[in-house]
C-alpha positions as CSV (number, residue, x, y, z in Angstrom):
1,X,63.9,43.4,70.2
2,X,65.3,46.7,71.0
3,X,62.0,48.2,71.5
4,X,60.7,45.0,73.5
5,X,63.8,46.4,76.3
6,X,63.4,50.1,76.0
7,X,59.7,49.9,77.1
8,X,60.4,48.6,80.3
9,X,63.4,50.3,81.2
10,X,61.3,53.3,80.4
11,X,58.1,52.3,82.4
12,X,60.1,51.6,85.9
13,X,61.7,55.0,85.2
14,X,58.5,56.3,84.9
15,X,57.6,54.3,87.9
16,X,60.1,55.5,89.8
17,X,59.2,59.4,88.9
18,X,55.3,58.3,90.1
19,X,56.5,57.0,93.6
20,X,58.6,60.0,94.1
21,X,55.7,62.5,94.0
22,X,53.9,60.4,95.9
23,X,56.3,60.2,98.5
24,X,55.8,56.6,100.0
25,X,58.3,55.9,103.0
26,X,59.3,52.1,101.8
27,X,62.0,49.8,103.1
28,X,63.8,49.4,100.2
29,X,64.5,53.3,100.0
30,X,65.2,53.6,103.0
31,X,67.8,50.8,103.1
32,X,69.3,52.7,99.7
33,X,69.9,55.5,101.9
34,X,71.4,53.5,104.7
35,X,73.8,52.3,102.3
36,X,75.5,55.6,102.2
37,X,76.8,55.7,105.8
38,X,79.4,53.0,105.0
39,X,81.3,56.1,103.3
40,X,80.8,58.6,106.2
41,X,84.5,59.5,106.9
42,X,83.7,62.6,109.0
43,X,85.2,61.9,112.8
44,X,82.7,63.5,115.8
45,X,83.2,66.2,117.6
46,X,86.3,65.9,119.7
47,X,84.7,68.2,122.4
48,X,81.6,65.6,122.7
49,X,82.1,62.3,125.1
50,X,79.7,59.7,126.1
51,X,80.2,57.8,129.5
52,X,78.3,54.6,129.9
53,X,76.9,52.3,132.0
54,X,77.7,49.5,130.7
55,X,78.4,46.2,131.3
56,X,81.8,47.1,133.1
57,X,79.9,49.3,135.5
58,X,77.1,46.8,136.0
59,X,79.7,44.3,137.3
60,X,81.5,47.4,140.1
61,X,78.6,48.9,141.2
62,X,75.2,45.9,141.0
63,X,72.5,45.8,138.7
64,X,70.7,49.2,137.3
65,X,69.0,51.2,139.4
66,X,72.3,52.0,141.9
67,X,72.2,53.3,145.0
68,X,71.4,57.5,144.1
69,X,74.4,58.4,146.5
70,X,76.4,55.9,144.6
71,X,75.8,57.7,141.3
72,X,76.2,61.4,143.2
73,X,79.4,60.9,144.0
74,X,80.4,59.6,140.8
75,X,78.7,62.5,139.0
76,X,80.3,65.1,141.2
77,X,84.0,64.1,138.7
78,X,81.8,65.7,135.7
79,X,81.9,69.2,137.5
80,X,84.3,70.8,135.0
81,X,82.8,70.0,132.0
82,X,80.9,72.7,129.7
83,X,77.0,70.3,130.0
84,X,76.2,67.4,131.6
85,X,74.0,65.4,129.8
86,X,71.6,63.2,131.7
87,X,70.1,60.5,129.3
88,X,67.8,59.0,132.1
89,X,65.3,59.4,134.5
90,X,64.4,59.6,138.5
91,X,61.0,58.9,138.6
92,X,60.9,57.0,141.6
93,X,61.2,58.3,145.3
94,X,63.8,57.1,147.1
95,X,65.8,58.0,150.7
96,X,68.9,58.9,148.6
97,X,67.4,61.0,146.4
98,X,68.9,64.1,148.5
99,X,72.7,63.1,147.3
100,X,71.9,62.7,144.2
101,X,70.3,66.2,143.8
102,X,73.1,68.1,145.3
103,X,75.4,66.4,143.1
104,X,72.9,68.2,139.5
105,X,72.8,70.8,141.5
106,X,76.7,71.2,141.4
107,X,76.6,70.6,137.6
108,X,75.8,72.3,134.1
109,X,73.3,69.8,134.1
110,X,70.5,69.0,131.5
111,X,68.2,66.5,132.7
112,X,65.8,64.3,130.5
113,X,62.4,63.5,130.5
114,X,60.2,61.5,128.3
115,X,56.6,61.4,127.2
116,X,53.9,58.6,127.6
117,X,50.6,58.1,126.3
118,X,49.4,57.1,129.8
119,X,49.8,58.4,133.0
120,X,51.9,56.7,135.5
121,X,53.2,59.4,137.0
122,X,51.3,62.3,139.3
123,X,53.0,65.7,138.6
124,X,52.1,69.1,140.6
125,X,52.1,72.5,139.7
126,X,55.7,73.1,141.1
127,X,56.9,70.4,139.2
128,X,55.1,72.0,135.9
129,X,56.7,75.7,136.8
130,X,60.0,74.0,136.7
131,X,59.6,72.1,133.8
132,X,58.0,75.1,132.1
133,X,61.0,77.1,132.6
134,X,62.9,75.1,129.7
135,X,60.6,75.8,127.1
136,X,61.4,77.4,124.1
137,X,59.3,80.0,122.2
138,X,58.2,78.7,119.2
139,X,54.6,79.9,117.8
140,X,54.0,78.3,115.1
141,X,55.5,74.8,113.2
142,X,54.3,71.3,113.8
143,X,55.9,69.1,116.5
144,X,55.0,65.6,118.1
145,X,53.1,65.7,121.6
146,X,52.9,63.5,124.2
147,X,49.6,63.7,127.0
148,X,51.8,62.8,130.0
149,X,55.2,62.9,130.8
150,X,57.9,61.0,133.4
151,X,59.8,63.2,135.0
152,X,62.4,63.2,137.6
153,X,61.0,63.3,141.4
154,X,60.6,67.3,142.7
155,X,63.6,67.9,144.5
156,X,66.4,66.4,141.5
157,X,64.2,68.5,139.0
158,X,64.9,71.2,141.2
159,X,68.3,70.9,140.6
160,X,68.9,70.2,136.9
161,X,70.1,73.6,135.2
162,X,67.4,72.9,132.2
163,X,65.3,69.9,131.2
164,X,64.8,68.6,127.5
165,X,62.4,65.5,126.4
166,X,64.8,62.3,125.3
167,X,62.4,60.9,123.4
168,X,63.3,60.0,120.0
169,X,61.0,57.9,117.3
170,X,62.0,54.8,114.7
171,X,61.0,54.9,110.8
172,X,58.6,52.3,110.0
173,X,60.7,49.5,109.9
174,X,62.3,49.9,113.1
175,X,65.6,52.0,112.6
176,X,66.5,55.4,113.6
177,X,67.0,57.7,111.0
178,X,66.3,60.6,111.8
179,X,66.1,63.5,115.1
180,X,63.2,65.2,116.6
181,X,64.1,69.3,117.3
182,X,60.9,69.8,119.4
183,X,57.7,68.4,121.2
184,X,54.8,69.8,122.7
185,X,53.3,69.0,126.0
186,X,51.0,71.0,127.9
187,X,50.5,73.2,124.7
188,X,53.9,74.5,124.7
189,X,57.0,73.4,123.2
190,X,60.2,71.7,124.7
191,X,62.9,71.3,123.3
192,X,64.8,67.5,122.4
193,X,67.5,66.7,124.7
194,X,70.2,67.9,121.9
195,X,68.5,70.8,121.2
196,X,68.7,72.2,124.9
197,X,72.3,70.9,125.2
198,X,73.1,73.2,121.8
199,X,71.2,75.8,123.4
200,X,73.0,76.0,127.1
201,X,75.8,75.3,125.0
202,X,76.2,78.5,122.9
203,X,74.0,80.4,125.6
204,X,71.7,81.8,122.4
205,X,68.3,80.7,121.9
206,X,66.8,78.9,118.7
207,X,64.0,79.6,116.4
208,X,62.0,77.0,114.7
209,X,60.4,78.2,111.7
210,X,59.3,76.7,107.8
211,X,61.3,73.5,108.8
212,X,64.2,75.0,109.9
213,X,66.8,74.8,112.8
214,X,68.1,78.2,113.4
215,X,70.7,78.3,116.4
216,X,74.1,80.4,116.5
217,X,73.9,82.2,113.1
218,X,73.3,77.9,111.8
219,X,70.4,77.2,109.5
220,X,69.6,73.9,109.6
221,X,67.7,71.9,107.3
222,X,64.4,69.7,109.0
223,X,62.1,67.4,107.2
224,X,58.2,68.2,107.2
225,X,57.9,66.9,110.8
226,X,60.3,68.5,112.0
227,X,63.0,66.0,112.0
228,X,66.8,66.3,111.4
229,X,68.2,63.0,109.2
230,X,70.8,61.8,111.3
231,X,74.3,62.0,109.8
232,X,75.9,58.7,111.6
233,X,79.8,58.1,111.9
234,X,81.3,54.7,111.9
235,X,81.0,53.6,115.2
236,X,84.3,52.8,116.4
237,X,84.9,56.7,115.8
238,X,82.7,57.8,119.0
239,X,84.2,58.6,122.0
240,X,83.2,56.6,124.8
241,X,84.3,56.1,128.3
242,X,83.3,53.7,130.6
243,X,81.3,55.0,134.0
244,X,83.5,53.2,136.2
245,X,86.7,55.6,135.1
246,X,85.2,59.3,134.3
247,X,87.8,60.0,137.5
248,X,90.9,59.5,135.3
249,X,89.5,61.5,132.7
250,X,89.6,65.6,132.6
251,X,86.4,66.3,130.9
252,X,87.2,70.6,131.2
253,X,84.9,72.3,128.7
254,X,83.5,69.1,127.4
255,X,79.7,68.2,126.3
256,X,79.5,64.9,128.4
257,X,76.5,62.8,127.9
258,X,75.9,60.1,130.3
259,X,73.7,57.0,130.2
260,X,73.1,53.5,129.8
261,X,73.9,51.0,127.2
262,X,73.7,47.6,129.1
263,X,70.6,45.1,127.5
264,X,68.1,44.9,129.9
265,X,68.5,47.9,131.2
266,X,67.9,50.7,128.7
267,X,67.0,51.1,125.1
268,X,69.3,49.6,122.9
269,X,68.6,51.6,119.4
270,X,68.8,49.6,116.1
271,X,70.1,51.5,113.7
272,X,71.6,51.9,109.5
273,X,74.8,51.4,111.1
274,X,73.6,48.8,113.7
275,X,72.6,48.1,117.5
276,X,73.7,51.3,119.3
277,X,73.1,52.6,123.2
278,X,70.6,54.9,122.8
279,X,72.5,58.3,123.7
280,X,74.5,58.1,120.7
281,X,71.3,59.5,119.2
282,X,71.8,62.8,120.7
283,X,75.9,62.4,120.7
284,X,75.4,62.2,116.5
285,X,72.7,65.2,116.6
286,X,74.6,67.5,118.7
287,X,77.8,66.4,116.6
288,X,76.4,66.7,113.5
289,X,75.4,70.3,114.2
290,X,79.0,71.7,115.4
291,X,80.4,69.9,113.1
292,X,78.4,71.3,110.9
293,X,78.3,67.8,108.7
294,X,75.0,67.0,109.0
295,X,72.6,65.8,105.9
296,X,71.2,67.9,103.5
297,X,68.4,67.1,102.1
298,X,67.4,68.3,98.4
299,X,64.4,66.9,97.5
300,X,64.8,68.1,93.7
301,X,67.8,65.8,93.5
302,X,66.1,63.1,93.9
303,X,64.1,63.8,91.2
304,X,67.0,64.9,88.7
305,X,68.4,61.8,88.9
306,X,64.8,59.6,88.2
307,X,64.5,62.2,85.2
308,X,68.0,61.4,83.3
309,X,67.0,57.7,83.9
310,X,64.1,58.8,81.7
311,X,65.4,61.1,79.4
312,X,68.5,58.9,78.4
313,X,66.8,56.0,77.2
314,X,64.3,58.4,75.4
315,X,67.5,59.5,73.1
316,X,68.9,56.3,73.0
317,X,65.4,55.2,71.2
318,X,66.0,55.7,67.6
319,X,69.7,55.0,67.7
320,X,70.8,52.2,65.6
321,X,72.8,50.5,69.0
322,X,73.1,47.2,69.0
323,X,71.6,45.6,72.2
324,X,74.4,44.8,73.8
325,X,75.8,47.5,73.8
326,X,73.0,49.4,75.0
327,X,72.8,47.2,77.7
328,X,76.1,47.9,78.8
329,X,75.2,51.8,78.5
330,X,72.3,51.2,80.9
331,X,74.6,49.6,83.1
332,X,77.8,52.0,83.3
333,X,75.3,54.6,84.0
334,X,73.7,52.9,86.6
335,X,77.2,52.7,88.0
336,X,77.7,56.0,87.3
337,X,74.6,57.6,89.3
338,X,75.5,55.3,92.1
339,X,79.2,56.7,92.0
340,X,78.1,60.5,91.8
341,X,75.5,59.5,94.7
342,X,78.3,58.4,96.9
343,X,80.4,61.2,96.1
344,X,78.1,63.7,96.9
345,X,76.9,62.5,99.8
346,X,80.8,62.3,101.2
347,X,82.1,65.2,100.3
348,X,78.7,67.7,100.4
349,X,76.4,65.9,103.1
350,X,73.7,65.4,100.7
């Protein structure tokens, strides 16, 4: 009877140590992992805030797009702050478009852009010299590309301080997990919109190299694409501040990231901990980074931990333990691995 229980406890462990090297990206796994954000009690960075346009600001100002003078003048409060954040884009032409680029032009102001796999946009050579002025130099290192690319219209990309690619891509069952660093267009490489924002914001340039982030003195782990797992807080914990009051607010020396988060009109993101506005992507990236909280990953760990699920019930094999009691071993250390799993992923980031 005892050997009837050991040999399957001891094949899924072994099955377990077989999907591991073959590295399959499944949705239970995945969900396991999503499991530990629940015990994320890091708080963001206090010097990050997002202001949205929301439903509040739908009601004041009409439906999404506004009036471009509308939004300049509302923009112009953000002139103290460290960078401006723009998670959006002016693609098309309009007879205000002069009052809103005065207003970037006043600001620290990185501008997004995203890439398509069709054209829909035509883009000339000085729009390419602009946009080729926010590149970063990276040589070597895989990164996803995109064959065209929306961009805001000439005379706002004039006036953005540096522009960054907002583009970010969901795991196979829908949910951000984790960040893209870099993409290439045009055969060079541009930066994501956190990455510039980190950039502008210590005034230091970054490296890319053997799947790592290097900015201010910072190393920072990245998957084999490139990718930084995101590190989300509970969401109650972000700062937020609705468009329609950024003039009661002094946002001196802040990172202030604005964009939309109203259905309908921008890309809700689903999420481990949720349906979230989109920019909190890049408000948890940038975060995680100063913070200095976010996820390390260890993929020996993983491993170590399939291993003792093996190795236990190997010396548990010729012991004269009643089944029961086994069973109730098996169980307390399953407990136990969860426990440890928790604990090192609240207290090391792992």
């Amino acid at each position: 009877m005892i050997k009837k229980f050991y040999l399957p406890f001891f094949v899924f462990n072994l099955f377990l140590l077989l999907i591991y090297f073959n590295n399959p990206i499944t949705k239970l796994s995945l969900q396991i992992d999503d499991f530990y954000y629940k015990f994320n009690s890091h708080n963001p960075n206090k010097n990050i805030v997002f202001v949205q346009i929301g439903e509040k600001s739908i009601n004041k100002f009409g439906r999404w797009p506004w009036d471009r003078e509308v939004l300049a003048k509302n923009l112009l409060y953000l002139k103290n702050a460290k960078v401006v954040v723009l998670d959006m884009v002016f693609s098309e032409k309009t007879k205000k478009d002069s009052y809103l680029a005065t207003a970037i032009g006043e600001l620290p102001a990185i501008c997004g852009f995203f890439l398509r796999k069709k054209a829909t946009q035509t883009i000339n050579q000085n729009m390419l010299d602009i946009l080729l002025d926010s590149t970063i130099d990276i040589k070597n290192g895989f990164f996803i590309g995109g064959n065209y690319a929306e961009i805001n219209v000439e005379n706002i990309l004039e006036n953005c301080t540096l522009n960054a690619v907002f583009s970010t891509i969901a795991d196979k069952d829908g949910l951000f997990r984790d960040y893209p660093v870099a993409f290439t267009y045009r055969n060079v490489v541009f930066p994501s919109l956190g990455v510039q924002t980190l950039r502008f914001y210590f005034t230091k340039e970054i490296d890319i190299r053997n799947h790592k982030l290097i900015i201010d003195n910072l190393t920072i782990p990245l998957n084999n694409k490139n990718f930084l797992k995101l590190n989300y807080y509970k969401l109650n914990k972000y700062k937020i501040i609705p468009f329609t009051e950024i003039k009661h607010y002094n946002f001196k020396n802040k990172i202030v990231i604005v964009g939309l988060s109203e259905i309908g009109v921008s890309d809700i993101k689903s999420t481990p901990i949720g349906q979230i506005p989109g920019p909190l992507l890049h408000y948890t990236f940038i975060s995680n980074i100063l913070n200095k909280d976010f996820i390390k990953q260890y993929k020996y760990l993983d491993l170590l931990f399939v291993l003792i699920g093996i190795i236990v019930p190997l010396l548990l094999k010729n012991r004269n333990i009643n089944l029961i009691i086994r069973l109730s071993i098996y169980f307390v250390l399953d407990i136990l691995f969860i426990v440890i799993a928790i604990l090192i992923y609240k207290f090391f980031n792992i």
